[in-house]
N, C-alpha and C positions, 0 to 999 in steps of 0.2 A: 428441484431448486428453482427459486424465482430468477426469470430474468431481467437482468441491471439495466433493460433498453430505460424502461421507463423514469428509473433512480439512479445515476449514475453515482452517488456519491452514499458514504457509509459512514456514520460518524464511529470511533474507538470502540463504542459499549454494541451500536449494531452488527459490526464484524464481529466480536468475540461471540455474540449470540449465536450468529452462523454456525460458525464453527465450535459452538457446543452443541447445536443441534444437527449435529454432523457433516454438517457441509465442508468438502473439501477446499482449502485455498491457498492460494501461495501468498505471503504477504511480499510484497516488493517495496525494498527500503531506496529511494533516489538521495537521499542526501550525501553529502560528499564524505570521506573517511573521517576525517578532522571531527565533523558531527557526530558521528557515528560513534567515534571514540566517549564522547562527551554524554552521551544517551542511546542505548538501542531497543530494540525488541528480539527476543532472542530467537524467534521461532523465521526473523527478515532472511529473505534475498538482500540481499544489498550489493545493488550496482547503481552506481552513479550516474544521474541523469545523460548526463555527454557523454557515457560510453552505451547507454542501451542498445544503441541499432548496431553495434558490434556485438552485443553480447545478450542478444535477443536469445539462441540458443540454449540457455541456460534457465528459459523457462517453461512450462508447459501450457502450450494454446489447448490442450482439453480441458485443464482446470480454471475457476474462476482466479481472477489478479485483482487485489488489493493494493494499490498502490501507496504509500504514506513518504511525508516529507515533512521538514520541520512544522508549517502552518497549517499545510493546502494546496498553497499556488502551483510549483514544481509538480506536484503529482496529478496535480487535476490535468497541467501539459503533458504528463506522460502520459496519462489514462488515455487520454484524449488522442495521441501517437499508438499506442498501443491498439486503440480499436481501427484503425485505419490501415494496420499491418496487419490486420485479419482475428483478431483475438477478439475472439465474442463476447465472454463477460468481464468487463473489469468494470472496477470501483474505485474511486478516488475516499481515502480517509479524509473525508474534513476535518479540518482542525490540525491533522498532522498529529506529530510526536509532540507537540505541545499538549492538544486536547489529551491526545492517549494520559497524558504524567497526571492531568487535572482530573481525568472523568473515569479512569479506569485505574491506572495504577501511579501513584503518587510517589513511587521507587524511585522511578524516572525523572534523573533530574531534569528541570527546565530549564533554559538558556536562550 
């Protein structure tokens, strides 16, 4: 597995590539419930930005983290917390679940 020091960011279509070429990941959803409801990805974690540092737990620092969020922004802050708490690879989805509905699967609605 490459390491993400160099690339911190994955756009929709590069993550799913990962993990068809077997790379294990967790995708980690920050958007709030309300969002969630309205679009997800089914395979997310989903914990809400302002709760992560309680519910850090709930995820695996061996495995690479994909973060996603509606855009980008959100996630690029968690990634960016999350490597600071010791989690060695993580990825910011660019684009968010917005890019994911355009560039990967167009199920998902946008809002």
């Amino acid at each position: 597995m490459n390491a993400l020091d160099d690339n911190p960011d994955l756009s929709p279509s590069e993550f799913l590539a990962r993990q068809a070429a077997g790379e294990r990941w967790q995708l980690l959803d920050v958007r709030e419930p309300w969002e969630i409801s309205l679009a997800s990805v089914d395979a997310a974690v989903c914990i809400p930005m302002s709760e992560i540092a309680a519910r850090l737990p709930e995820l695996d620092p061996s495995l690479p983290v994909a973060v996603l969020c509606h855009s980008g922004i959100r996630s690029a802050q968690v990634a960016s917390a999350l490597r600071a708490t010791g989690f060695r690879q993580v990825a910011n989805v660019t684009g968010g679940i917005d890019a994911w509905s355009l560039t990967v699967d167009p199920s998902i609605p946008r809002y």
